[in-house]
C-alpha positions as CSV (number, residue, x, y, z in Angstrom):
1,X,0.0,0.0,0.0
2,X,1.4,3.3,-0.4
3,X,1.8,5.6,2.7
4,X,-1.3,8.2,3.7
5,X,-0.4,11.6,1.4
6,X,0.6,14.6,3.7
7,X,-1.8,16.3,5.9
8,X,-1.5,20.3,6.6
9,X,-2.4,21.8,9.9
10,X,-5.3,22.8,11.2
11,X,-6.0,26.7,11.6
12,X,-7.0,26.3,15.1
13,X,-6.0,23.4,16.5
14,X,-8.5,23.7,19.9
15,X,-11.6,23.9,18.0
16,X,-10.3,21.4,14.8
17,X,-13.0,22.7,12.4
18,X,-11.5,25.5,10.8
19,X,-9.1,24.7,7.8
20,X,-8.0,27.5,5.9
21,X,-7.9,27.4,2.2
22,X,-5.4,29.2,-0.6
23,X,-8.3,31.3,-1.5
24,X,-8.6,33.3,1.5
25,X,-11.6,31.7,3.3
26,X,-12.0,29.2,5.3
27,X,-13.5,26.1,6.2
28,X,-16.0,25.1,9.5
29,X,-18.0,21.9,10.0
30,X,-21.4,22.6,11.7
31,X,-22.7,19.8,13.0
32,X,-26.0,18.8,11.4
33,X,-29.0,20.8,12.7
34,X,-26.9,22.8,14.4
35,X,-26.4,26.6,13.2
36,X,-23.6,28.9,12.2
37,X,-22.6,31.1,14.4
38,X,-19.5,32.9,13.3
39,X,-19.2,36.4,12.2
40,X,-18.6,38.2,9.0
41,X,-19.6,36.7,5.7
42,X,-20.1,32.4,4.8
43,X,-21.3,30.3,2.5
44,X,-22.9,27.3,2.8
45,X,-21.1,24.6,0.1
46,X,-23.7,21.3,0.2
47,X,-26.3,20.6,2.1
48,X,-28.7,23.4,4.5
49,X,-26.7,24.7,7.0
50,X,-28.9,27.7,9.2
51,X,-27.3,30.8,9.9
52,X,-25.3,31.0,6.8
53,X,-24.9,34.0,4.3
54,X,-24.9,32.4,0.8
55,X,-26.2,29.3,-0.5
56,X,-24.2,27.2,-2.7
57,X,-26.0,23.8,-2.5
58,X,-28.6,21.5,-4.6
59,X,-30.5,20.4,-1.5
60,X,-34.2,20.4,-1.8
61,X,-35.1,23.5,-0.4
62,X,-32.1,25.8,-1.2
63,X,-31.9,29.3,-1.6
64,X,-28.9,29.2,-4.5
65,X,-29.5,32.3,-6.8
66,X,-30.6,31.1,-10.1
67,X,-27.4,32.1,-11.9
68,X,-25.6,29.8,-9.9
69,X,-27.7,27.0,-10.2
70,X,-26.3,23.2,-11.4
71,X,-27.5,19.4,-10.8
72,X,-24.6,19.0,-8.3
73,X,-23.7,21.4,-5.4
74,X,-19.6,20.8,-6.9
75,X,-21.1,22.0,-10.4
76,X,-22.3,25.0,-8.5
77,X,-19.7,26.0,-6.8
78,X,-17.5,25.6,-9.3
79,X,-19.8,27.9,-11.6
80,X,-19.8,30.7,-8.6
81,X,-15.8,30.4,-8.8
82,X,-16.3,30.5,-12.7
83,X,-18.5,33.6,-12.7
84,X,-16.3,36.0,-9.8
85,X,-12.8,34.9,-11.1
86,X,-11.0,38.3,-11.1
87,X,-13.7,40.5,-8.9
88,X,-13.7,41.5,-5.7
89,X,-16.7,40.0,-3.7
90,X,-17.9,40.5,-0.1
91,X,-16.9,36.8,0.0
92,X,-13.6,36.9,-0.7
93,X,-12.8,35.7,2.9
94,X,-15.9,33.9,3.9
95,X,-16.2,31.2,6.4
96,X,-17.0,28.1,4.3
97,X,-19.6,25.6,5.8
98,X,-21.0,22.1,5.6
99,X,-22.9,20.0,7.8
100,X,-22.0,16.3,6.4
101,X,-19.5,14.2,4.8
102,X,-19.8,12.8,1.4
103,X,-18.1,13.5,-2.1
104,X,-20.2,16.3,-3.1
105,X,-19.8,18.1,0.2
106,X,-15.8,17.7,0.2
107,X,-16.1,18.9,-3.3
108,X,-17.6,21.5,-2.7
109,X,-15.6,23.0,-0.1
110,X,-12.7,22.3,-1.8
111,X,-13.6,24.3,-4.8
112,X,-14.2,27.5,-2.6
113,X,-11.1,27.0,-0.7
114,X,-8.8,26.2,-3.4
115,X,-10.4,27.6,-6.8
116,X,-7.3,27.3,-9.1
117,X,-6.7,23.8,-8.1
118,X,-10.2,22.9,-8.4
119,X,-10.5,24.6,-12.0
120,X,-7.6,22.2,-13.0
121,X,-9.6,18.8,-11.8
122,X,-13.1,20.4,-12.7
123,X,-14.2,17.7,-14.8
124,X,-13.0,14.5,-12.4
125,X,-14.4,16.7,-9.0
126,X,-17.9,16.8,-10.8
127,X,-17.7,13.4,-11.9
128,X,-16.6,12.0,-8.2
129,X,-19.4,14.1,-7.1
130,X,-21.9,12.1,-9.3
131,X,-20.5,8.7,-8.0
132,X,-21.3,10.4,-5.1
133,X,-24.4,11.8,-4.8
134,X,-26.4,10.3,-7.5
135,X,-24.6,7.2,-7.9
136,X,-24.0,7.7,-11.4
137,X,-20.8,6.3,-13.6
138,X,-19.5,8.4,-15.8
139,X,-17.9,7.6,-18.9
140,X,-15.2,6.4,-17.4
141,X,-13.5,4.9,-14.1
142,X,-12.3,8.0,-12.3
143,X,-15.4,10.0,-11.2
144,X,-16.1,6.4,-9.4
145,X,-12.5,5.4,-8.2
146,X,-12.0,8.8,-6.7
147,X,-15.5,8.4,-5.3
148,X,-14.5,5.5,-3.3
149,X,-11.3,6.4,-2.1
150,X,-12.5,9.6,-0.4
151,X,-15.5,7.2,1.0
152,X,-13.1,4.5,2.4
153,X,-11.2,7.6,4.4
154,X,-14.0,9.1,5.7
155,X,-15.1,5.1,7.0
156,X,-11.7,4.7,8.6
157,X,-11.8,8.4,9.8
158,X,-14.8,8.1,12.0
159,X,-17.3,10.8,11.7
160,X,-18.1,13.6,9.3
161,X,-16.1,16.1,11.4
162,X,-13.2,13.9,11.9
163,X,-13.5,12.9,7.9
164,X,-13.0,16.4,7.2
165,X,-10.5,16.8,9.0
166,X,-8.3,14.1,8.2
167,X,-9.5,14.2,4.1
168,X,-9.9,17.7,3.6
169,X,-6.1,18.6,3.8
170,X,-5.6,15.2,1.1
171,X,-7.9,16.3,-1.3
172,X,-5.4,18.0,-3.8
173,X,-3.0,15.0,-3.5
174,X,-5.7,12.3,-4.0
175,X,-7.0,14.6,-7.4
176,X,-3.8,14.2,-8.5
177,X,-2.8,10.5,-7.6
178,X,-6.2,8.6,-7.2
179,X,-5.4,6.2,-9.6
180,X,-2.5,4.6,-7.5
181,X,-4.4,4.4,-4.4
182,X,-5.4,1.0,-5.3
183,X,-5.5,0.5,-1.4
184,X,-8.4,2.6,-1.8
185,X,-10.9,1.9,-4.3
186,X,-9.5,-1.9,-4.8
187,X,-12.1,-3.6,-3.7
188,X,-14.8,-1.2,-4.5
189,X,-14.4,-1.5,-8.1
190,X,-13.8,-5.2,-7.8
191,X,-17.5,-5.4,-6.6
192,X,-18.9,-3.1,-9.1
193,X,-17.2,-5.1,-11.9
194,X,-18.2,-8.1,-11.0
195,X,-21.9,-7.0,-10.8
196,X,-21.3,-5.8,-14.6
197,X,-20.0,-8.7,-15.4
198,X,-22.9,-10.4,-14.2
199,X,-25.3,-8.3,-16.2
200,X,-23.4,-8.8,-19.4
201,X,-23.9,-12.4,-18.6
202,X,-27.0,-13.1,-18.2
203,X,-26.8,-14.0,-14.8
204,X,-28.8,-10.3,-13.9
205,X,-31.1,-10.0,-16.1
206,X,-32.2,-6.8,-17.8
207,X,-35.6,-5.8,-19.1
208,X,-37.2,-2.9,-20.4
209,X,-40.8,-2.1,-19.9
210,X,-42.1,1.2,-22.6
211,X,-44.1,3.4,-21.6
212,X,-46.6,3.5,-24.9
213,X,-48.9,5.8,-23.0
214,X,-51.8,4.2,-25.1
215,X,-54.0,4.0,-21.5
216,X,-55.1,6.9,-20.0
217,X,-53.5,9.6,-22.2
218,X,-56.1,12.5,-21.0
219,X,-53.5,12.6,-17.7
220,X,-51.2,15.0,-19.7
221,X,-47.6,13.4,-18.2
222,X,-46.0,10.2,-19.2
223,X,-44.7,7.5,-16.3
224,X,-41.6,6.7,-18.6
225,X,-40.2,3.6,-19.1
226,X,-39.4,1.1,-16.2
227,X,-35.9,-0.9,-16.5
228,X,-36.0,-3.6,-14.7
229,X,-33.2,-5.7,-13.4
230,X,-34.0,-10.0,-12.3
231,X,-31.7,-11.2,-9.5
232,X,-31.5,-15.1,-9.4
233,X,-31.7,-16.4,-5.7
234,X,-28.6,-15.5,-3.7
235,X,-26.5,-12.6,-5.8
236,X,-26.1,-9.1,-4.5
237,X,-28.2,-6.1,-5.1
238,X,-26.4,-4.8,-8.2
239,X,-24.4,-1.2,-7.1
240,X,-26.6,2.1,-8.2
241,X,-23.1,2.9,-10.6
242,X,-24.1,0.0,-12.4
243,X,-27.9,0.9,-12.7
244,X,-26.5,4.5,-14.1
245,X,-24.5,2.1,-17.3
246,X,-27.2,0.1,-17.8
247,X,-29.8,2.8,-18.2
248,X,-27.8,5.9,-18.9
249,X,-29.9,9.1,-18.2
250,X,-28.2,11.1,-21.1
251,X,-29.4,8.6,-23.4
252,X,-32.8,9.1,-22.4
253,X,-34.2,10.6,-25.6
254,X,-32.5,7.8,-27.4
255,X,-34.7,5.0,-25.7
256,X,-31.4,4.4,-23.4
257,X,-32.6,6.2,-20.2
258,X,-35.8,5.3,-18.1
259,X,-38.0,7.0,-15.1
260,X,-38.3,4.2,-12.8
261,X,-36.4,0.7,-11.9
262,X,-37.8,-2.0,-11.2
263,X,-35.1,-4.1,-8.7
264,X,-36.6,-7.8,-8.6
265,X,-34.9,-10.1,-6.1
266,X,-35.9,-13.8,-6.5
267,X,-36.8,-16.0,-3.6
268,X,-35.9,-19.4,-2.3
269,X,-39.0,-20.4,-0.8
270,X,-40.7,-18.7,-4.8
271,X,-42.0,-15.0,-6.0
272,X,-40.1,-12.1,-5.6
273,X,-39.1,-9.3,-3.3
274,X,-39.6,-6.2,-5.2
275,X,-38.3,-2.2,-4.6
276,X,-39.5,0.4,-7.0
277,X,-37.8,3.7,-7.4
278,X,-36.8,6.7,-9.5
279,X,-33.5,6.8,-11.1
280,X,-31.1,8.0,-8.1
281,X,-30.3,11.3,-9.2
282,X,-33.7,12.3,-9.1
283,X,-34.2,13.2,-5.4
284,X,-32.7,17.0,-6.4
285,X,-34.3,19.0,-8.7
286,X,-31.7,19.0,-11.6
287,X,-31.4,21.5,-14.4
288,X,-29.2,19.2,-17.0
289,X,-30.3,16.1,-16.0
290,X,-33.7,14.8,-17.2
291,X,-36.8,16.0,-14.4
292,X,-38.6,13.3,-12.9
293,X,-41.0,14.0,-10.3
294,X,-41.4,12.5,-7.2
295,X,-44.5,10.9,-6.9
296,X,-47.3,10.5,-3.8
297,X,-45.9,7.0,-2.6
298,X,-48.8,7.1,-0.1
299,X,-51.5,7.4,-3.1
300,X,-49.4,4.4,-5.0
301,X,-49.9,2.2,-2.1
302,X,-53.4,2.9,-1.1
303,X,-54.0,0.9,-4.8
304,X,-51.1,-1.8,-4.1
305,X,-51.7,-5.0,-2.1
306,X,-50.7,-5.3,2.1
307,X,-47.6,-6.7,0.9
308,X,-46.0,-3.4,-0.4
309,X,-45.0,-0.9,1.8
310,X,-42.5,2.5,1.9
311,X,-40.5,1.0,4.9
312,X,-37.0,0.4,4.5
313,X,-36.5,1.4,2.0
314,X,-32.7,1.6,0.2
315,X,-32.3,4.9,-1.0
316,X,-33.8,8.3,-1.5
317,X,-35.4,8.0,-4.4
318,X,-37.4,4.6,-4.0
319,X,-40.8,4.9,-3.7
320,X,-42.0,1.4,-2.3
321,X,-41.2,-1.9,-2.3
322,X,-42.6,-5.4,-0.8
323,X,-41.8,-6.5,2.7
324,X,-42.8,-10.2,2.0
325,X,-42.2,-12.7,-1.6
326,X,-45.2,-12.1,-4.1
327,X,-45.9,-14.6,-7.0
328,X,-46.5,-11.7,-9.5
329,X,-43.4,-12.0,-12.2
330,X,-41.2,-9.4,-13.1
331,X,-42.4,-7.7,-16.1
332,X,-46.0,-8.4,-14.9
333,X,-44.9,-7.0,-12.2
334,X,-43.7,-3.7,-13.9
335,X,-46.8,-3.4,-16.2
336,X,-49.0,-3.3,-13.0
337,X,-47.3,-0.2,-11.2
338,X,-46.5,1.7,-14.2
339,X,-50.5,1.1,-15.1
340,X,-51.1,2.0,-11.7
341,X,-49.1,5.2,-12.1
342,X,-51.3,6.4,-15.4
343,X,-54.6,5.5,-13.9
344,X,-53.6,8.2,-10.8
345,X,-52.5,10.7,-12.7
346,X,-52.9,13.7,-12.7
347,X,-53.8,13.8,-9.0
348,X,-50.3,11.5,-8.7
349,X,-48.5,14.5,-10.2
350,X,-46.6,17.0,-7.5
351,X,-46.7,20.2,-7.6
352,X,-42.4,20.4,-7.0
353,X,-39.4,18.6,-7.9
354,X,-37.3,17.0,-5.6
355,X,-37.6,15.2,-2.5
């Protein structure tokens, strides 16, 4: 394995929030729910932190002005660097916030604290962000392999304040060297291959259920196609990275792309556990990336049988699945909810994007 990369000290080693950044500003976990309570200007890079100046986040309910606004809160920080490269801005030395760890997040501050190094690793940051955030490969490896190595830190780290501060100062390092920390994203990749590899296969299978909006067309709004992925009895859920190649959302107009997935998990004892969901970048509302609304799950299963519930559910984007085997096969499966979907609209239809 090669050694950790070099970490920089901390800008106040009592309270170990605040890293400074070659930018001017500076960095400060708030812990989640909590509010900001510095002085002088911040900015809040990923998720909703309270008491902060400027929003720079894709988090349903944001306040990011409109000229600012991208799918990921990376994207949008990156644009805000983009748009105020060579002015002078009341933000100049802002206190930089965030209230979690994951890829987007780290991105995210990083851009604001570091914005020529960031503007040099632009398109892998916003591609780690998408592993990230909406689970997404890109078209390529790095977006994902970066993705997991910052992951696998912030699991040995041991919190999201302690992940930022051990990461934070590794960042530039890893953007440059990611692809020899095979200590890193070995075995993540390893498991996300091997889940292609079933697909291509046969041993997942992979269906695709049109949405020929032939019933029910007065609703004014299409359910889009289902894909729908088969697991035999006893192999893995296959990886959300792996979802995003099989059903790639920039192919959508090209018949590549779908609204919903249909996971189908087979069962020992017969039938099949089911979860149904929207494609996983959909729980922000995006601006390149293809809108799909959020439906009323609790409408959906007021029409499904006792066996389907929104319990448990394995990411933010599903929108129900079964707690118990049912005997209903996979595409007949499919046909039902996206059916059931049409018949609801348009009273189904939210008035928002998002989660």
């Amino acid at each position: 394995r090669n050694p950790p990369l070099p970490r920089s000290s901390l800008c106040s080693p009592s309270a170990m929030r605040c890293q400074e950044g070659a930018s001017g500003r500076r960095f400060e976990f708030v812990p989640y729910g909590e509010s900001w309570k510095g002085e002088g200007e911040s900015i809040c890079a990923d998720g909703l932190v309270k008491g902060t100046g400027l929003q720079l986040t894709h988090w349903t309910g944001n306040k990011t002005p409109q000229d600012y606004q991208e799918d990921l809160s990376t994207e949008i920080c990156l644009r805000f660097n983009a748009m105020n490269a060579g002015k002078k801005t009341k933000y100049d030395s802002a206190t930089v916030t965030n209230n979690h760890f994951d890829t987007d997040g780290i991105m995210s501050v990083f851009a604001l604290l570091h914005p020529e190094k960031a503007e040099e690793h632009r398109d892998l940051m916003i591609k780690a962000a998408a592993a990230g955030d909406f689970q997404e490969w890109g078209t390529d490896d790095s977006g994902v392999m970066l993705d997991l190595c910052l992951e696998r830190l912030a699991e040995e780290a041991g919190g999201d304040e302690e992940a930022y501060k051990v990461i934070l100062p590794q960042v530039e390092g890893l953007l440059e060297e990611f692809e020899e920390r095979e200590d890193l994203w070995g075995e993540g990749m390893k498991e996300i291959e091997e889940a292609l590899q079933r697909i291509d296969e046969g041993t997942v299978r992979v269906e695709r259920l049109a949405d020929e909006k032939k019933k029910f067309s007065h609703a004014g709004a299409d359910v889009g196609d289902v894909g729908v992925l088969i697991h035999p009895v006893g192999v893995p859920p296959t990886p959300g990275v792996v979802l995003s190649r099989v059903f790639p959302w920039f192919l959508k107009g090209m018949g590549k792309g779908v609204s919903r997935h249909l996971l189908c998990y087979e069962h020992e004892g017969g039938g099949f556990m089911y979860e149904y969901e929207r494609p996983r970048y959909s729980w922000v509302s995006t601006q390149t990336r293809p809108a799909i609304l959020k439906p009323d799950a609790s409408l959906i299963l007021e029409n499904l049988g006792s066996e389907w519930n929104s319990q448990g559910l394995s990411c933010l984007t599903s929108i129900c699945r079964t707690e118990k085997p049912v005997a209903g096969k996979p595409l007949e499966v499919a046909e039902m909810l996206q059916t059931l979907e049409r018949s609801l609209m348009p009273s189904l239809k939210p008035s928002v994007r998002g989660v």
